[in-house]
N, C-alpha and C positions, 0 to 999 in steps of 0.2 A: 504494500500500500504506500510505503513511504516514497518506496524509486518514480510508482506511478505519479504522486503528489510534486517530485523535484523536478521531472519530466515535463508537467501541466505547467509547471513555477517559469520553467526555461524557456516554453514555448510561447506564452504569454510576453516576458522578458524580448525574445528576439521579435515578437509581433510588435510590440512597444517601440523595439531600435529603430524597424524597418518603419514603421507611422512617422517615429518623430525625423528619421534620414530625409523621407519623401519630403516631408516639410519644411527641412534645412534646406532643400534644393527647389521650393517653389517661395522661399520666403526669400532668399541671399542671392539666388539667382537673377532676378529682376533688377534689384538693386546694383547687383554688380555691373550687369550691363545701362545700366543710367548712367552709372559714374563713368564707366567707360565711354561714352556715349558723349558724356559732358566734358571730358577731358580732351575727347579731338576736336569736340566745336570749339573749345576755350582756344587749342591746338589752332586752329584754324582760322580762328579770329585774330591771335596775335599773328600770324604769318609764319609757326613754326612747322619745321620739318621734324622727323623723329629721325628720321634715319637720312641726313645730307653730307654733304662733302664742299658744301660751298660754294657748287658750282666749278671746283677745281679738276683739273683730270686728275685721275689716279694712275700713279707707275712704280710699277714692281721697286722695289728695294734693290736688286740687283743691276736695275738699270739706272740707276739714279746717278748722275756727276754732278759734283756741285765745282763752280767759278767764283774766287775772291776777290772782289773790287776792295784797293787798298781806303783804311781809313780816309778822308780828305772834308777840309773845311769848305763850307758853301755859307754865301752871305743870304741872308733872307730880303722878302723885301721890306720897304720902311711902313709903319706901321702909323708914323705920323706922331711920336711920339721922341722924336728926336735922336734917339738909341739904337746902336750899332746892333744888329741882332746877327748871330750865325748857327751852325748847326754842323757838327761835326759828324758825318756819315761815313761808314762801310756797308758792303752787301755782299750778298753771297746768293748768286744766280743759282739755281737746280736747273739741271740738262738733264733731259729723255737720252740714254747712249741707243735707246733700240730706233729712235728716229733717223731717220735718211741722212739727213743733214747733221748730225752729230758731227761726223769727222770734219766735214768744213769748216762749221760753228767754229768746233774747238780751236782748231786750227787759227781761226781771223782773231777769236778773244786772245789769245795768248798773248797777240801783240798789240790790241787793242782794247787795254785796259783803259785808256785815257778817254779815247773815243764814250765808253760805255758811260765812264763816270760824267760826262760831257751831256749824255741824255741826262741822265738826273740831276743833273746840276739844271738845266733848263728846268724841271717841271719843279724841283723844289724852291728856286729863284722866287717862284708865281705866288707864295705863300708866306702869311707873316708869322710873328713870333708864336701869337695868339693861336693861331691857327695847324700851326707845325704841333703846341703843344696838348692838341688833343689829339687821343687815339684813332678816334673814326677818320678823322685827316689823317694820320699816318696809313693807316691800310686805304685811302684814297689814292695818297703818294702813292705806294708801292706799287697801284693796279695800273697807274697813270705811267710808270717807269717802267713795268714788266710790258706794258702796249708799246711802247714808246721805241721798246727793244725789239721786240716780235714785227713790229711795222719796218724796224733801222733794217735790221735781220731779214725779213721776210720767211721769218721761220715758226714753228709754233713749237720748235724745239726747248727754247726757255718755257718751261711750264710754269717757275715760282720766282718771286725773288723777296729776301726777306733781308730787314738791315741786322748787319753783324754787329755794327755802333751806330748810332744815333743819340748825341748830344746835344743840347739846348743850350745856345747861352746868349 
């Protein structure tokens, strides 16, 4: 009598689990997909991606060369405030080696460091103290400089360029 009674106890017990599981899965269910739900329109409305790259191409690690433009001083322009302003800049191009035009690229930057540093000295020129000193201006720069290069070049072989120094004074 007893085993039938713990038997009854157990069966009841697992009828309970399965009632109250059914109901973790129509009560948490719903909710979960709202908040999901809410989190891509929020997503959505600020303009975010979950999964971007910035628009950048992506290149293997093994293809990657990078080019060091030596530190050098560039003047800003005047801000109207009577003060010398300058900005002391290095960069370091990323080259695709699996592009076409690698070996040429490479070849012309070797000796045409000065030339390079020459495009960015023109688009940093165009900017004042004020302006150089905020971030979103600096990754304008850079996009402005890596065009500038890919246009001088005729290449889409520079895929990045990012400053190794950037000083403000």
């Amino acid at each position: 009598m007893k085993k039938n009674l713990i038997t009854v106890i157990i069966l009841a017990l697992c009828v309970v689990n399965l009632i109250l599981n059914v109901m973790l899965v129509f009560v948490c269910m719903p909710s979960a997909k709202k908040t999901n739900n809410l989190i891509s329109e929020i997503a959505s409305v600020l303009n975010l991606e979950l999964e971007s790259n910035d628009g950048q191409p992506t290149v293997e690690l093994k293809n990657i060369a990078t080019y060091n433009v030596e530190a050098q001083v560039v003047n800003l322009k005047d801000d109207g405030s009577g003060d010398k302003h300058y900005v002391q800049m290095g960069m370091t191009l990323e080259l695709d080696k699996s592009s076409k035009e690698y070996d040429d690229l490479n070849a012309v930057l070797t000796d045409a460091q000065g030339a390079v540093f020459d495009e960015a000295r023109n688009v940093v020129q165009n900017y004042t103290y004020a302006e150089v000193d905020d971030q979103e201006t600096q990754e304008k720069i850079k996009k402005q400089i890596l065009d500038a290069l890919q246009k001088k070049y005729g290449t889409q072989c520079i895929y990045r360029l990012s400053f190794s120094k950037f000083t403000i004074q």
